[in-house]
C-alpha positions in Angstrom: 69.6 -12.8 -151.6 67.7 -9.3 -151.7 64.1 -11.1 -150.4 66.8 -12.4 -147.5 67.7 -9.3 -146.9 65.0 -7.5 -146.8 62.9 -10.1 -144.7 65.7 -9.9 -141.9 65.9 -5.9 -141.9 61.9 -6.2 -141.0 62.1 -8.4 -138.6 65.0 -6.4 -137.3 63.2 -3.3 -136.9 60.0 -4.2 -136.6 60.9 -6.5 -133.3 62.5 -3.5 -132.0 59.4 -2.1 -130.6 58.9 -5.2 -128.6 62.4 -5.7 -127.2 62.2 -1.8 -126.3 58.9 -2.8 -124.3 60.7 -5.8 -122.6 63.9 -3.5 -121.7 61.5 -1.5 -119.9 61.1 -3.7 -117.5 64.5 -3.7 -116.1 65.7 -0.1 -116.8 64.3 3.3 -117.8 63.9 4.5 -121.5 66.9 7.2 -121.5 69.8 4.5 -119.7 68.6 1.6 -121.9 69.3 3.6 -125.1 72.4 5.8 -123.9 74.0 2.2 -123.8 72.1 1.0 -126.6 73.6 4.2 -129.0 77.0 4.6 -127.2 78.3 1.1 -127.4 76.6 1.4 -130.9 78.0 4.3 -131.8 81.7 3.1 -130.8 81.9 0.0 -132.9 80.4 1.6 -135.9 82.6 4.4 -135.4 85.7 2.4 -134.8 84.9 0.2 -138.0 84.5 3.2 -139.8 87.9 4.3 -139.1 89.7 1.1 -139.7 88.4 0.8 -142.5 88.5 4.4 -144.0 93.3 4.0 -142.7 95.1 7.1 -141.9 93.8 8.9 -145.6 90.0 8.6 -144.7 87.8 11.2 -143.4 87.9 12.7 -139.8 84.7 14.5 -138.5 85.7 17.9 -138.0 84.3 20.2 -135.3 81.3 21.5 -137.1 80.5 17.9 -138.2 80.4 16.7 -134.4 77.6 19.9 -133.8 75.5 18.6 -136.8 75.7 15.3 -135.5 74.6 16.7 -131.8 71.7 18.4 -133.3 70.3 15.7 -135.9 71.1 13.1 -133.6 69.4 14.7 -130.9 66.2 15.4 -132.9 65.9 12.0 -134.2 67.6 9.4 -131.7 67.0 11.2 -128.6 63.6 13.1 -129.1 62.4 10.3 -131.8 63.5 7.4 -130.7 63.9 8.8 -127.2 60.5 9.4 -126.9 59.0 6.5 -128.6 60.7 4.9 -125.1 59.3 6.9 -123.1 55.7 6.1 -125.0 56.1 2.7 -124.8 56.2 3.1 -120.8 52.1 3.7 -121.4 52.0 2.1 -125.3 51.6 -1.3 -126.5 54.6 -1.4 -128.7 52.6 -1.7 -132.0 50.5 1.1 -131.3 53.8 3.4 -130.8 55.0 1.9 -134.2 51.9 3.0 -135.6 52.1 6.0 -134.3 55.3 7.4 -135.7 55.1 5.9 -139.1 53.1 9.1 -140.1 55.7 11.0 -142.2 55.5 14.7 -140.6 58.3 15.5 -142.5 56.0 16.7 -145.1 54.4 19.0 -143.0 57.3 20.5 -142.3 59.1 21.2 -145.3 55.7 22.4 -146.5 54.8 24.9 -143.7 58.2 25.7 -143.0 60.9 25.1 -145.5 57.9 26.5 -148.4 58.9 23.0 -150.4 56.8 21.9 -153.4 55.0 18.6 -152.3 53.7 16.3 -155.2 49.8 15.0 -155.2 51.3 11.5 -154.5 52.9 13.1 -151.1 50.1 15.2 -150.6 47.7 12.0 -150.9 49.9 9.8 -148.7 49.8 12.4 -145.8 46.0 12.5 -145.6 45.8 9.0 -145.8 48.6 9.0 -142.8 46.1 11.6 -140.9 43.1 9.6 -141.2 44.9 6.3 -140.2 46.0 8.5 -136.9 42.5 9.8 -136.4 41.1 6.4 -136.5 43.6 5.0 -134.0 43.5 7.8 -131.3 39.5 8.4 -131.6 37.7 6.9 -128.6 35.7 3.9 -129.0 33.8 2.4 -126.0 36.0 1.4 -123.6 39.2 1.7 -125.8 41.1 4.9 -124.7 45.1 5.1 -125.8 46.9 6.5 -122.4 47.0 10.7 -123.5 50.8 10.7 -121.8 51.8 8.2 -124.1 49.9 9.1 -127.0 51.3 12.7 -126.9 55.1 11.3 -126.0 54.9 9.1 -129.3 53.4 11.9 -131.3 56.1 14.4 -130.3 59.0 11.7 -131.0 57.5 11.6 -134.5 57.6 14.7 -135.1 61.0 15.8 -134.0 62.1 12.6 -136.0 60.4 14.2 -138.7 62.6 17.5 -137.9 65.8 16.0 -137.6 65.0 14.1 -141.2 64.6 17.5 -142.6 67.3 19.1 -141.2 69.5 16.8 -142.0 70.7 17.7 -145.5 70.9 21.0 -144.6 73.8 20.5 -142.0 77.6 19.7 -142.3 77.5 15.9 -141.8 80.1 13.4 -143.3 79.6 12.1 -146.7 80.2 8.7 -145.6 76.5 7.1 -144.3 78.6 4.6 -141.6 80.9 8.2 -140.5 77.8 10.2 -140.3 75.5 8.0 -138.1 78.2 6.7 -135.9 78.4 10.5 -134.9 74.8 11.2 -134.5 74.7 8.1 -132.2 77.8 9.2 -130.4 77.1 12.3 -129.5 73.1 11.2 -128.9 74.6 8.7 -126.6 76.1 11.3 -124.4 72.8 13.8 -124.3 71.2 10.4 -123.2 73.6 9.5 -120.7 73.3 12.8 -119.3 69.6 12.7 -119.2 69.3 9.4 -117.7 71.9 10.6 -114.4 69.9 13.9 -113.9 66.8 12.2 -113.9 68.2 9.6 -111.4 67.8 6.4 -113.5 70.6 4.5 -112.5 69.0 3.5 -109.2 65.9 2.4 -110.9 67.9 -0.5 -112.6 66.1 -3.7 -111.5 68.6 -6.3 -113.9 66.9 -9.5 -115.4 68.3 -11.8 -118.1 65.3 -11.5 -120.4 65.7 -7.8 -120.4 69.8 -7.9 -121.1 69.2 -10.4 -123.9 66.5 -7.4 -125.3 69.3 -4.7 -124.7 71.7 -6.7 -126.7 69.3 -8.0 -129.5 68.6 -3.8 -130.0 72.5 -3.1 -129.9 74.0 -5.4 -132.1 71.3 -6.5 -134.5 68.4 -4.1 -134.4 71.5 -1.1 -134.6 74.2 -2.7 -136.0 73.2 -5.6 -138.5 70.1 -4.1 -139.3 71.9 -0.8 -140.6 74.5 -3.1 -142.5 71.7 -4.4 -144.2 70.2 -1.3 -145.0 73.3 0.2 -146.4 73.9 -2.7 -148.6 70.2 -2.7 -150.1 70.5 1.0 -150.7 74.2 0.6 -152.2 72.9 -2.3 -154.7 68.9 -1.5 -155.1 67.2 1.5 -156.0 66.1 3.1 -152.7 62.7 1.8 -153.7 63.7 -1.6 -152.3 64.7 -0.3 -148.9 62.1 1.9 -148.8 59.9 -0.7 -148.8 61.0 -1.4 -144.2 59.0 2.0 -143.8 55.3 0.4 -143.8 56.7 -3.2 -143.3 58.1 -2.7 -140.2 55.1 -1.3 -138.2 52.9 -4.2 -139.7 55.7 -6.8 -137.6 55.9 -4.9 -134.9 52.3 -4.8 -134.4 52.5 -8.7 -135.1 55.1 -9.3 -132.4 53.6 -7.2 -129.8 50.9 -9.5 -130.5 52.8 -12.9 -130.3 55.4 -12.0 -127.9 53.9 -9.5 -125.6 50.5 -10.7 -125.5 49.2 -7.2 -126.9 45.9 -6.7 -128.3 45.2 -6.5 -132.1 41.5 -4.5 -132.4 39.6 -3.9 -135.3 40.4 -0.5 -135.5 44.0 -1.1 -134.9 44.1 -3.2 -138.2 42.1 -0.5 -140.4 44.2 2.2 -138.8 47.3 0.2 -139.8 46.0 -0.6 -143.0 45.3 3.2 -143.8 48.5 4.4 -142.6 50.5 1.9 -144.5 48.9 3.0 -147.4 50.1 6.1 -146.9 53.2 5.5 -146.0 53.5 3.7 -149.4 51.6 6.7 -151.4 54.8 9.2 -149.7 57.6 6.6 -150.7 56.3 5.9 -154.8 55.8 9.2 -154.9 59.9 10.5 -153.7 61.2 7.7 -155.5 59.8 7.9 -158.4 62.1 9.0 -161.1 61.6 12.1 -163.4 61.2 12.2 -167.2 64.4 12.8 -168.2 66.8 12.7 -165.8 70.5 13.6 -166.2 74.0 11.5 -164.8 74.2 13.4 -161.6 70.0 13.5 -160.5 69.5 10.2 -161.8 72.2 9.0 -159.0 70.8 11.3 -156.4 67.3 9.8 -157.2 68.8 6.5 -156.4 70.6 7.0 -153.2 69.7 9.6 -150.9 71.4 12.1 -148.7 74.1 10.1 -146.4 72.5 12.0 -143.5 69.2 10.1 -144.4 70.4 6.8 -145.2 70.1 5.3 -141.8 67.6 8.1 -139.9 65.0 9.2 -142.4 61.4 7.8 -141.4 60.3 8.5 -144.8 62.6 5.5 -146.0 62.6 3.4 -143.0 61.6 3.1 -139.1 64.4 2.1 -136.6 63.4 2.7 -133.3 
């Protein structure tokens, strides 16, 4: 069951890259995901509250701002802008791309937060993989536009993942992200009518079957998944989507899209998975003697996190 699991919430989010690339062909990056994360948003939402009856939980105010803010870091600047890259991307090399963790950085340099060797370790490894994708060889040259787009969505992803814990968010993981996509929905919505996208729609079936495939499975099934595998498994388990999923997307660019797979792509990948997987056995590793309350903490994260943290997965 858990191998089932976790071989579906891989291919879920690993595809995603690709069926963002083939959505791009009909309709620009910031309409495709305002109805990607609003419709999203509204049935995960709705659910939520079905299921929660009159007694559950209702967002408050301050809730609704957190969700504004961490969603806007992480759905519309992350995943917003690993759209935008994959306008001037192969889809695998955008994957690649925002699989290094700058979270670290961050909570080093700004938060002052103690970082283990393990961590420290995986985010060299996660430098040099990036330095051996985006260094010039021959004739290979990444598009700068799009290189710098997918940089920046990784590393306001990586902000939003910090900041996350930090905010007044609700404790429930389904509550808290249906919010953040909500309210990321609207910012997107917005962006794409000042930016005139709606008259740039040219419709085709292949790219409304993508649209779909990255509403209700990549968003909706995949996060199921993930919830489930993080309720029943040590967060090990789950983790384990963060350096899977760039190696299928990089695959089905390959196979569906007709990308190219270079030699430096694979060591690149190879050296950024690596660290990916240094940063993950490192977090989730637990300490010598933990008591009740960390020993659960170490197990399941911060709700905020659950669905949005690169460091433990990569949805686009």
């Amino acid at each position: 069951m858990v191998a089932s699991a976790l071989l579906a919430l891989y291919v879920l989010w690993g595809s995603s890259f690709a069926a963002i690339k083939i959505v791009l062909e009909a309709m620009p990056p910031f309409l495709a995901l305002a109805i990607r994360w609003t419709v999203a948003g509204t049935i995960l939402y709705t659910w939520a509250m079905r299921r929660e009856g009159r007694s559950g939980e209702r967002p408050t105010v301050e809730q609704w701002k957190s969700a504004l803010f961490i969603g806007g870091m992480v759905i519309v600047g992350g995943i917003g802008g690993v759209a935008f890259a994959e306008q001037f991307l192969p889809s695998g090399i955008a994957a690649l791309l925002v699989s290094t963790v700058w979270a670290v950085l961050i909570s080093r340099g700004v938060l002052h937060e103690e970082v283990s060797w393990g961590t420290a370790a995986g985010l060299v490894f996660g430098l040099v993989g990036m330095v051996l994708l985006l260094r010039p060889v021959g004739t290979e040259h990444l598009n700068p536009l799009g290189t710098g787009a997918a940089l920046a969505a990784a590393i306001l992803w990586a902000v939003g993942s910090v900041y996350a814990p930090r905010v007044s968010l609700p404790k429930r993981a389904v509550v808290s992200a249906s919010l953040q996509m909500l309210a990321s929905g609207a910012v997107l919505l917005v962006a794409a009518l000042a930016a005139g996208e709606v008259s740039r729609i040219h419709w085709t079936w292949r790219a409304g079957m993508a649209l779909a495939y990255l509403t209700f499975f990549s968003s909706l099934f995949g996060f199921v998944i993930y919830i489930w595998l993080l309720e029943e498994f040590p967060i090990a388990v789950a983790s384990t989507v963060a350096y899977a999923a760039p190696v299928v997307a990089v695959l089905v660019g390959w196979g569906l899209l007709g990308e190219p797979v270079t030699q430096r792509t694979v060591w690149a990948m190879g050296v950024i998975l690596s660290g990916v997987a240094l940063m993950i056995t490192s977090r989730t590793q637990p300490s010598p003697r933990p008591s009740a309350q960390s020993a659960h903490r170490a197990r399941v994260p911060e709700p905020a996190l659950l669905a949005l943290d690169p460091a433990c997965c990569d949805a686009p």
